[in-house]
N, C-alpha and C positions, 0 to 999 in steps of 0.2 A: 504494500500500500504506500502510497506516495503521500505526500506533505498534506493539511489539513488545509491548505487552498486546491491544493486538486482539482481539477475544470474550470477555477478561473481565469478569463479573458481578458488580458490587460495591455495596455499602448501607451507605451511610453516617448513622450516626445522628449529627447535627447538632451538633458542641459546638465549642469555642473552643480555639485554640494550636494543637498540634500534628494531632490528627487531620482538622482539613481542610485543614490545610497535606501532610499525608501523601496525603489524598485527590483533590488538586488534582495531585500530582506522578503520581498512579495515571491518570489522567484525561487528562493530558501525556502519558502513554506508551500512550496509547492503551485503555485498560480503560472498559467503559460504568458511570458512578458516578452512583448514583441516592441522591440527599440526604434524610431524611427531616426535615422541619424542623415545628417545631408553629407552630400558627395565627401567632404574634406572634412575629417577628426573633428569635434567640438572642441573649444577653448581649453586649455588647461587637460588636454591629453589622456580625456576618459575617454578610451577607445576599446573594441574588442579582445579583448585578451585580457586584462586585465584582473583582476579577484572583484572589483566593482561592479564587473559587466558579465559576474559569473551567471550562469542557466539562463541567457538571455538569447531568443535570436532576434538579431538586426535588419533594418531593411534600410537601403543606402536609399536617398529622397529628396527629391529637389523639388520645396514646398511651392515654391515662384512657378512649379513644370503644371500646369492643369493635369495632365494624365498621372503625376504623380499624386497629386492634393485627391483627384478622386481615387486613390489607393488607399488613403491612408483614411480618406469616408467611408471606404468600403471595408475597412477593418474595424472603425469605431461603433458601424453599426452592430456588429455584431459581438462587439467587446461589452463586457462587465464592467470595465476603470478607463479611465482616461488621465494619466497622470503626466501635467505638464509644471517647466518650472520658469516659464517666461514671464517678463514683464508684463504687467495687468496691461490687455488690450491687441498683445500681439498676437495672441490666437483668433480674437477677433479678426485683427487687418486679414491672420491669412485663410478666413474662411469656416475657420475651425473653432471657433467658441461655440459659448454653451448653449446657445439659442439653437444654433445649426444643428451641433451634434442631437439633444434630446428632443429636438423636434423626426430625428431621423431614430434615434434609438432613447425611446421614453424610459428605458428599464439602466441608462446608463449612468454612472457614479464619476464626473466630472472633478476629479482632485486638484487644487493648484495651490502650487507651492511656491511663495515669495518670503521675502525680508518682512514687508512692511506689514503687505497684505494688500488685499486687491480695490482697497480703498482708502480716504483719508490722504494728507495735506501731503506725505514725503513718498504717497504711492508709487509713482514716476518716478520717481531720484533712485539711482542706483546707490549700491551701498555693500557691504560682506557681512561675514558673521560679525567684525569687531563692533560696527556701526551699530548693528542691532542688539545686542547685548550689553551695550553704552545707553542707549536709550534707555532702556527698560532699569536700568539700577545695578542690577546684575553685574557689570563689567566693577563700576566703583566699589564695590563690595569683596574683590579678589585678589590678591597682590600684597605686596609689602605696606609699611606704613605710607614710605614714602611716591611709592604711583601704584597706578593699577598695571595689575599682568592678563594680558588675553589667554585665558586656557586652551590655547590651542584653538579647531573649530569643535570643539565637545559639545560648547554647550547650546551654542546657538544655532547651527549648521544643523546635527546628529541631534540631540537633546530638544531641543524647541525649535526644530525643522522637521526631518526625516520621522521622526518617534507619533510626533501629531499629525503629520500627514498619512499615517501608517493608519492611527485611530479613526480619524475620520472617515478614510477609506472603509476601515471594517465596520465601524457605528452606521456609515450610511447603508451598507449593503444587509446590514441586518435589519433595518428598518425598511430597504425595503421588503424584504421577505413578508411584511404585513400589509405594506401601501403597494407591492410591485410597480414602485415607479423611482427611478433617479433623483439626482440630485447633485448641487455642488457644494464644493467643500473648501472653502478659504482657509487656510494651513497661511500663518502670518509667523514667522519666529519670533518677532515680538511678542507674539500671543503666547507661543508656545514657551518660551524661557520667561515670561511671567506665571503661566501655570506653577512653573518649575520652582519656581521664588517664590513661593506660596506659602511655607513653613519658614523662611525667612520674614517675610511681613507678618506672620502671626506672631511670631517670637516679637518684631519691633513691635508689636501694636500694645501686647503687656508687659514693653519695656524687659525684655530679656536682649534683646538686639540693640546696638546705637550704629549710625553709619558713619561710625572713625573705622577706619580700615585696620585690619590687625589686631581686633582687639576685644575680641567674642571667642564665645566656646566656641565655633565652627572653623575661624578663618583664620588658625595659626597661631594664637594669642596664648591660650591655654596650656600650658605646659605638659598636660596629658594628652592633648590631640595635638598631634604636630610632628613634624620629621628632627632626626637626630642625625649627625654628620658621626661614624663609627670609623676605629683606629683602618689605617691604610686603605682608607677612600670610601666612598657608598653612606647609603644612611640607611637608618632603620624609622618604619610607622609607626607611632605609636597614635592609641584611641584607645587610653583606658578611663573612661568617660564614669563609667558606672562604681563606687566605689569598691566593690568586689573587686574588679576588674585592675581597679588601681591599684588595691593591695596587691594582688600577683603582680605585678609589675615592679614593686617597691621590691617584692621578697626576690626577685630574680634577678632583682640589682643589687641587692644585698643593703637594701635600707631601711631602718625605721623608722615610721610614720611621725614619732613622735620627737623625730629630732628636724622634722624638717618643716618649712613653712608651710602656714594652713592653704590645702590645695582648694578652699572653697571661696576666699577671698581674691578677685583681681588684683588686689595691690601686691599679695605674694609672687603672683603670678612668675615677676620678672626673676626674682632669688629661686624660686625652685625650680626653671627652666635651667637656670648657669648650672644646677647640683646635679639636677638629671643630665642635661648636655656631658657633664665631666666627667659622669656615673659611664656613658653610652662610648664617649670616646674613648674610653681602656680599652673596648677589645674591638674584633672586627664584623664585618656585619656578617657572616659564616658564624662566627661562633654567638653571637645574638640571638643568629634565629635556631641554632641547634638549644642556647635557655630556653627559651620560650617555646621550642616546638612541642605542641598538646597539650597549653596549657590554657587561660583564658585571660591572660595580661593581654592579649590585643594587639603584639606586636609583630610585624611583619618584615623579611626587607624589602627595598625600594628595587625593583626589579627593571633593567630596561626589557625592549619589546622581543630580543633574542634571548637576555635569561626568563622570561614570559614562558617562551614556548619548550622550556626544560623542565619547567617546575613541575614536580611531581602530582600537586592536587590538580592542577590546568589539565595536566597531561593524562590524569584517571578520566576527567570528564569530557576530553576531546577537546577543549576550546579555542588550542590554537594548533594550527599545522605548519609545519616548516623549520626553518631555522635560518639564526643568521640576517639577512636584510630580507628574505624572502618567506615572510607568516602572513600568515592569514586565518582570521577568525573565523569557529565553526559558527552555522546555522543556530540562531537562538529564540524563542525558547527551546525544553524541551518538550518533546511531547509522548505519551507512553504509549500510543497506539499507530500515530500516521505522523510515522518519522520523518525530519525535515532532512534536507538532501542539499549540501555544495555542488551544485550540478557545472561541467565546463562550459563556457559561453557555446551556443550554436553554431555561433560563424552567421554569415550573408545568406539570405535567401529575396524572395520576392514576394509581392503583395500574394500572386493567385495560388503560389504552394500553402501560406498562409491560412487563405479563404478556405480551399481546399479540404486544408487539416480542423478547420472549427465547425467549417457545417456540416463535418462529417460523424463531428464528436458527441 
């Protein structure tokens, strides 16, 4: 049995960040994802072959070609999703917005994936993950005292991009199973990385939160949540948040509670980070995580992406494959009956093998 999308119908118009990252995880769980890409690679060299562009086939398409654009109508009709990630309005110019498509396939889940979102004063204005994670609060909230740090695209891209366009794809199609009728789905990462911020503004709203950067349980401050720099390079995580969890930490550093500043007041904070940091840098971070291994101090070490794919609890559950500059992440979630599958990208084909293979299904 194949992935728990099984028979779904999906077309993917080709763009960058989040919606093939959305598309590749539809594709994982089994849905048939048909890429439309034009003649020459997309920006930024998400092309076939790729681990992004895995279990997909492609169909090379020049939207400007009229025989092309009706290929790709002729595919939507008959598709389940339609997941684009263009600026609000360009599916329109080229024919293919939502009016056209559900007036032609009334049962179709029209997904679009932007920054801003498909409405509102900076709709038009280009922008990236950094921009839209700045907006929303979220970027000032991450970083040293002294500026903010971009996480990467974690959070805005993957996290309140790819993750919400994924939900509303699946919200919409379960809804229709009641109404059998479509619908669209504005996926904004601003929307979605304030979802995500959500137990940060509750926390600020009963004053457990301030937004001086650095200087919360969550964001580094705390001397129990935070990274430690261990002898001959590397660091170790610690999150022993819970006092239980603290104790084990204390005992596997070999210290007593009661000789050290109170871990419940911020004003300590600064004095019993120097004693843990001093405590951590004796040994290395090998022999850290051999203390702490099965216990519940919380402490981990800081792995890059090729020690990742060594680690033995990753490596029981499959989660990464490869090694070296060459991993890539399994299929997630799991599931215990209709297994998801890393399938190879399909390679090139054309609209009528396509057609072909669904009205046949």
């Amino acid at each position: 049995m194949g992935g728990p999308l099984q028979g779904l119908k999906v077309v993917e118009l080709s763009a960058i960040g989040p919606a093939p990252h959305a598309a590749m995880m539809l594709a994982d769980l089994g849905a048939e994802v048909v890429r439309v890409v034009g003649p020459a690679p997309p920006v930024g060299g998400y092309d076939v072959g790729t681990h992004l562009q895995r279990g997909r086939t492609t169909v090379r398409a020049n939207l400007k070609d009229p025989a092309h654009l009706a290929g790709v109508r002729a595919l939507l009709a008959e598709a389940d999703v339609f997941l684009e990630g263009y600026r609000p309005g360009t599916t329109e110019r080229l024919g293919l917005g939502p009016q056209e498509c559900l007036a032609a396939n009334p049962r179709l889940v029209y997904a679009r994936m932007t920054g801003w979102g498909q409405d509102g004063p900076l709709a038009q204005t280009a922008g990236h993950d950094i921009n839209y994670i700045a907006l929303t609060g979220a970027l000032h909230a991450m970083g040293t005292a002294d500026a903010p740090l971009p996480p990467m695209n974690l959070v805005g891209d993957f996290g309140g991009g790819s993750m919400f366009v994924l939900t509303g794809i699946l919200a919409a199609l379960w809804e229709r199973e009641r109404s059998g009728q479509g619908q669209v789905v504005d996926a904004a990462m601003v929307d979605g990385v304030s979802v995500l911020s959500q137990i940060i503004l509750e926390l600020r709203s009963v004053k457990l939160w301030n937004d001086t950067r650095a200087a919360n349980l969550l964001d580094g401050a705390a001397p129990f949540y935070r990274t430690y720099a261990c002898a001959g390079g590397g660091h170790v995580a610690v999150g022993a948040i819970e006092p239980q969890f603290y104790a084990q930490l204390l005992a596997g550093l070999g210290l007593e509670a009661d000789s050290l500043p109170d871990r419940d007041d911020p004003a300590s904070w600064p004095a019993l980070a120097g004693i843990l940091a001093a405590a951590l840098a004796a040994r290395s971070r090998e022999e850290w995580a051999d203390v702490f291994d099965g216990t519940d101090a919380c402490v981990t070490p800081v792995l890059t992406y090729a020690e990742a794919a060594e680690n033995s609890h990753l490596a029981a559950r499959g989660t990464l494959s490869g090694s070296g500059m060459h991993v890539a992440a399994a299929p997630a979630p799991h599931f215990s009956r209709t297994v998801a599958v890393a399938r190879e990208p399909a390679g090139d084909t054309d609209f009528d093998s396509i057609l072909s293979s669904w009205r046949a299904s």
